[in-house]
Structures are given as C-alpha cells and as structure tokens.
N, C-alpha and C positions, 0 to 999 in steps of 0.2 A: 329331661328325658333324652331330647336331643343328645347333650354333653355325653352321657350315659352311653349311649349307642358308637358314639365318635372311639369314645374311649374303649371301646369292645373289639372297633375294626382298626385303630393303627398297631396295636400289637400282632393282629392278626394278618397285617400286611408287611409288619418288617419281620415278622417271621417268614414269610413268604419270598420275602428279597433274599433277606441270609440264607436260605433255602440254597436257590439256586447260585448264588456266588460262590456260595463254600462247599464245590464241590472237588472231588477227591483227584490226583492226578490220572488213576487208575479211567474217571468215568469221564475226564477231557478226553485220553486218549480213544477210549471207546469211541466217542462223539466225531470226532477225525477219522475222515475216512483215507484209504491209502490210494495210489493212481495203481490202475489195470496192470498187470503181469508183462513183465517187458516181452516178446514175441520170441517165439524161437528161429535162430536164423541157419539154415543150413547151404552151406555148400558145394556142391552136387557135382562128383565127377567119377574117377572109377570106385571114389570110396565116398561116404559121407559124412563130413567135418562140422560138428556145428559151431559155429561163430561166438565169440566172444563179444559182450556189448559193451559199451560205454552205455550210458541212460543219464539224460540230463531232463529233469522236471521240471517244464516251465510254470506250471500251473495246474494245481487238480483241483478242483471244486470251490474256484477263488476266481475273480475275473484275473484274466491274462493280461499284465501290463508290460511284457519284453519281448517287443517284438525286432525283428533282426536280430539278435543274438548271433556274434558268431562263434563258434565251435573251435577248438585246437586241433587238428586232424592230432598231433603228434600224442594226443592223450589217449586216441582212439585204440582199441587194441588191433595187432595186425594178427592176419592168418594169409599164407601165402598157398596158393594156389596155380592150377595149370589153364589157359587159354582159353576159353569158350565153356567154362564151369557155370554150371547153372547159379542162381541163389534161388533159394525157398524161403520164404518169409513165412512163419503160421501166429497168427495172435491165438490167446487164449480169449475165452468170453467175459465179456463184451469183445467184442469186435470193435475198431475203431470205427466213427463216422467217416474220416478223411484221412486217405494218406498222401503223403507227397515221399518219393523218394529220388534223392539228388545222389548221382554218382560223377565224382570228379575226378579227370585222370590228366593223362597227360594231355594238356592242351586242348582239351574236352572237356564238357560238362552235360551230363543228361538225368531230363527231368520225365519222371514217369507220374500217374496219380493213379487213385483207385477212391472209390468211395465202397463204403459198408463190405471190404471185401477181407476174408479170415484168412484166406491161404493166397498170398502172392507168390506165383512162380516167374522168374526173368532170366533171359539168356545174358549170364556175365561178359565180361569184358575180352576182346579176343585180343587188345594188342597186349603186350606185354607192359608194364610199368605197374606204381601202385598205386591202386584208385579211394579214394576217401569215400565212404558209403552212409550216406545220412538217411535215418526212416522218421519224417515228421506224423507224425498221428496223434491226429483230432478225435475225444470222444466228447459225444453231447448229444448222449442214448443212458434208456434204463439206469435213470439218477445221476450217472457220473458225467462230468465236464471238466476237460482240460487241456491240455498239449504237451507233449513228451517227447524229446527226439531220443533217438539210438543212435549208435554210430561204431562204424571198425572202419579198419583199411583192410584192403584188399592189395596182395602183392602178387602181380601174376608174373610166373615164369616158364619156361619150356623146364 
C-alpha cells in the first residue's frame, strides 16, 4: 500500500517541477520587473528645455553590489544653458525614497539630498563653465528596490 501511494506522488511532483522550469520566455519576462521612469529634468530660464538623461541602472529588485561606481561625465548628454537657470527635477510614481544629487563644476563640487520628495526645484549654477549633473535615487517604497543614477552636463554661458 505504502509502495502504491509513493508511486502516485513522485509523478505528481516531477510534474510539478517541469511545471514551473519550463516556463515560456514571454512569462520570465512578465516576472521581471522594470526600474521606476527616469524623472523629467527641466531647465528653467526665459524658455523651458528639458534635459537629456543618461540613466545607468545599478540595481532594481536585486541587492546592490556596485558601490562607487564612477560615471564618464563625457557620456553624459550636454544642454547648454544661461547663468543662474534653474533645474526642475520631477520623478514619476513611485517617488524615490532617497535622493542624492552631485553637481560638479569647475573646481567645485555640490552635494544636495532629498528624501521621499517628487518635484525637486534648485537654483543652477551662476559661474560659467560645464558642470556634470548626477541624480542618485534610492527606491525602497511600494514593492520596488534599487538605485539608479541620471546624468547630463550642463554648459553654462552668457
């Protein structure tokens, strides 16, 4: 009786393996999720430009093992601009949990943060040269987790 019963549940359990190994590329991709909507970056002076991103994914829903990573500024896309041009950051939803944004210029470097916040507005750069513009953002809200940077140059001139 035993033997009987054995023999009833291992078919019934390697069906149940093959099951889920063989499934379709269509329903891996489903399963994979994508990182959050790169943010829209605008910058704001007598007219309003929106920015060009770079987008380097370090991690979405996988732990994060690169950390320091550095950037190529010269990959970044440039948009040239006038003195004291605002930048507008707006994410889509989710919002990031953490931002960090690094702006690098000449012989300067400045570090701003924000936590849980959808719309960054910051006063751009007034001296003239071109500044490398990194958006680090953290999400690890409503399911998704991971780290994402952006990145342009900013070329300001009279």
């Amino acid at each position: 009786m035993v033997c009987r019963i054995i023999s009833l549940l291992v078919p019934a359990l390697l069906v149940g393996c093959t099951f889920e190994t063989n499934l379709t590329s269509d329903q891996v991709a489903e399963k994979e999720q994508k990182p959050a909507s790169p943010p829209v970056v605008r910058i704001v002076n007598d007219e309003i430009r929106k920015a060009p991103l770079k987008t380097d994914v370090q991690c979405w829903n996988e732990p994060c093992t690169e950390n320091g990573m550095w950037h190529d500024p010269e990959k970044a896309p440039l948009i040239e601009t006038r003195p004291g041009s605002d930048i507008r950051i707006s994410f889509s939803d989710p919002a990031p949990y953490d931002i960090i944004f690094l702006q690098s210029g000449p012989e300067k470097m400045r570090i701003r943060t924000a936590t849980e916040a959808k719309i960054l507005e910051l006063a751009g750069p007034e001296e003239e040269g071109t500044y490398f513009i990194q958006i680090h953002a953290t999400w690890n809200n409503q399911g998704n987790s991971g780290q994402v940077v952006y990145m342009f140059r900013l070329r300001v001139e009279q």
